[in-house]
N, C-alpha and C positions, 0 to 999 in steps of 0.2 A: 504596464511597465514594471519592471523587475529590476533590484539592484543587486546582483552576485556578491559573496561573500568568498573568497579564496579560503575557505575551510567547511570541513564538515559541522553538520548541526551540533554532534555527539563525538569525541574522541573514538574513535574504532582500531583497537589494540587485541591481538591473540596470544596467548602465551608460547604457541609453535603451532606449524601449517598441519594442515589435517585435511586430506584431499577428502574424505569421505563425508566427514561436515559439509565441506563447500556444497558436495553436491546434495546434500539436502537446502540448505537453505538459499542455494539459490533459485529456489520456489517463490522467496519472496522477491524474486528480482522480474520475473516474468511469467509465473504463475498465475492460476485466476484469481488469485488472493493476494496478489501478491502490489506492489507498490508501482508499477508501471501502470496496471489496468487502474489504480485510485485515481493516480495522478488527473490521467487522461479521463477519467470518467466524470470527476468532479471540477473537470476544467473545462469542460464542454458543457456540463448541466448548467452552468453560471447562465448561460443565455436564457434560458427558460424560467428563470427565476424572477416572480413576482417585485419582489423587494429590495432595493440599496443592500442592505443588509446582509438579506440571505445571499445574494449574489459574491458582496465580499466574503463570505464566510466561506462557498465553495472555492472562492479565489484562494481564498489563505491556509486551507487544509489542501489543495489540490498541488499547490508553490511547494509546501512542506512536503508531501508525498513525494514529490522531487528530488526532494532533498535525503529523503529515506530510500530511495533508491539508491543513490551516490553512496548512501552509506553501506547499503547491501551491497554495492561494488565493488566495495574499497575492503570489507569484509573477507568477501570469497576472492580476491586479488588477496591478499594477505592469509589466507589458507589455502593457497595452493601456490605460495612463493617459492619457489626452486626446486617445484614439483617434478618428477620425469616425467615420462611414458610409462615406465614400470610402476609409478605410484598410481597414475590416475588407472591402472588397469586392476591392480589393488585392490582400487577403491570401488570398482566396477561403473568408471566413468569414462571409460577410453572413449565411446562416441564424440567425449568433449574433446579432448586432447586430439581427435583426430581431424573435427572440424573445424577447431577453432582455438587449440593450443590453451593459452592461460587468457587470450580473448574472452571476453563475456559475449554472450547470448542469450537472451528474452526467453527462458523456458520455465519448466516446471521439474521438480526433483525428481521425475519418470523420465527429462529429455525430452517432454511435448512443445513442441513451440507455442510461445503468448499468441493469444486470438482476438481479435476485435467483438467475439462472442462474448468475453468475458464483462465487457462493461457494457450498459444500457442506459437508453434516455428515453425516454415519456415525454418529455416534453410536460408534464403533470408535476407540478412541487411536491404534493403529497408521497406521490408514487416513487417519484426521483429521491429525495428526501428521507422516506422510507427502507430503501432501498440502498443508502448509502450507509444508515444504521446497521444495517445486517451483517454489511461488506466489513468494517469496521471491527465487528464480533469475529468474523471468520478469520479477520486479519490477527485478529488477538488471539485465537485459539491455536492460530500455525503461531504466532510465538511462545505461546506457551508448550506447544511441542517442541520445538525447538530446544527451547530452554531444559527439556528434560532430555533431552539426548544429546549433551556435550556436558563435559565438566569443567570446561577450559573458563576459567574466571573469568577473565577479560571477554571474551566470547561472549558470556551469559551479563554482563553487564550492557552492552551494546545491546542483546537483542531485551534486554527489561526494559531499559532506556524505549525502544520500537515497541512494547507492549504496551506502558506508559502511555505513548503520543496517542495509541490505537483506542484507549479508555477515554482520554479528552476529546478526541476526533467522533469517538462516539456519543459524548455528554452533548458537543457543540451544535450537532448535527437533530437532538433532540429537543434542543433549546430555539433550535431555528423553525421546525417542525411546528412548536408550539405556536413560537411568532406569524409562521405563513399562514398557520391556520387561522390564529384572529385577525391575522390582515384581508381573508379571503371573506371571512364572515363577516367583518366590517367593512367589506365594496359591497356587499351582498352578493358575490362569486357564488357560482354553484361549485358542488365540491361531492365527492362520494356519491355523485347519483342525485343532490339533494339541493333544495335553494335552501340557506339558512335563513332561521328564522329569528336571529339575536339580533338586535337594534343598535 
């Protein structure tokens, strides 16, 4: 159960539209790094999760990812506000403008459509777990690129704010790591191939 907040996580302000930005970053709207595939990846892993804990932990970084998508929305709506035709061809984005105008669409800064490939379950904590750490890193380093290719203050503020969340996402996600693993070795779980041998 979820209670909606009518506001974004983060204020999302551009100093003026800039269709060429939009289409880069909205990689992170549907990309395989991007905040759709988190969302959904760490909302689904929650079931395979050994522990209260790690369960709400996937719950409350997967809510949040949600929320960073809205914001990557309301972002690339806000730099391509009273965009033409002639701008997004410009921009060398006109496939957007042709199928889907200042509509949003689940892609990647190439115009690949988001895949179900992108995100993975195991069914394994370690593995899952693992594995959400990495996503986490790749999500940091597409804002860090990002952040190098606009100058637009308000712009680069919004996406540090999302680099931010991507460094705690990735703290919390190791701290949970640590817990499954003493939790697995105190049932006596097998784990790695291996019975544990700690009492």
């Amino acid at each position: 159960m979820w209670i909606y907040e009518k506001k974004l996580e983060h204020p999302v302000r551009v100093t003026c539209p800039d269709v060429k930005f939009a289409k880069m970053v909205i990689t992170q709207y549907g990309g395989p790094d991007g905040e759709l595939g988190a969302s959904l990846r760490y909302l689904n892993q929650r079931y395979s999760m050994p522990t209260d804990k790690a369960k709400a932990i996937l719950t409350d970084i997967g809510t949040e990812e949600l929320a960073h998508m809205e914001m990557i929305a309301a972002l690339v709506y806000k730099l391509v506000d009273g965009a033409t035709c002639e701008d997004f061809k410009a921009a060398g984005w006109e496939g957007q403008y042709v199928q889907h105008n200042h509509g949003l669409f689940w892609t990647d800064a190439n115009g690949v459509p988001w895949c179900a490939s992108y995100i993975a379950c195991l069914g394994d904590p370690i593995a899952d777990l693992t594995e959400n750490m990495a996503a986490e890193q790749k999500a940091r380093v597409t804002y860090e690129h990002l952040i190098a290719c606009t100058e637009d203050p308000c712009v680069k503020d919004t996406l540090r704010f999302l680099w931010q969340r991507e460094v705690v996402h990735f703290q919390r996600f190791g701290e949970t790591l640590n817990d499954v693993q003493e939790w697995m070795c105190k049932s006596k779980h097998a784990w790695n191939g291996h019975k544990c041998g700690c009492e």
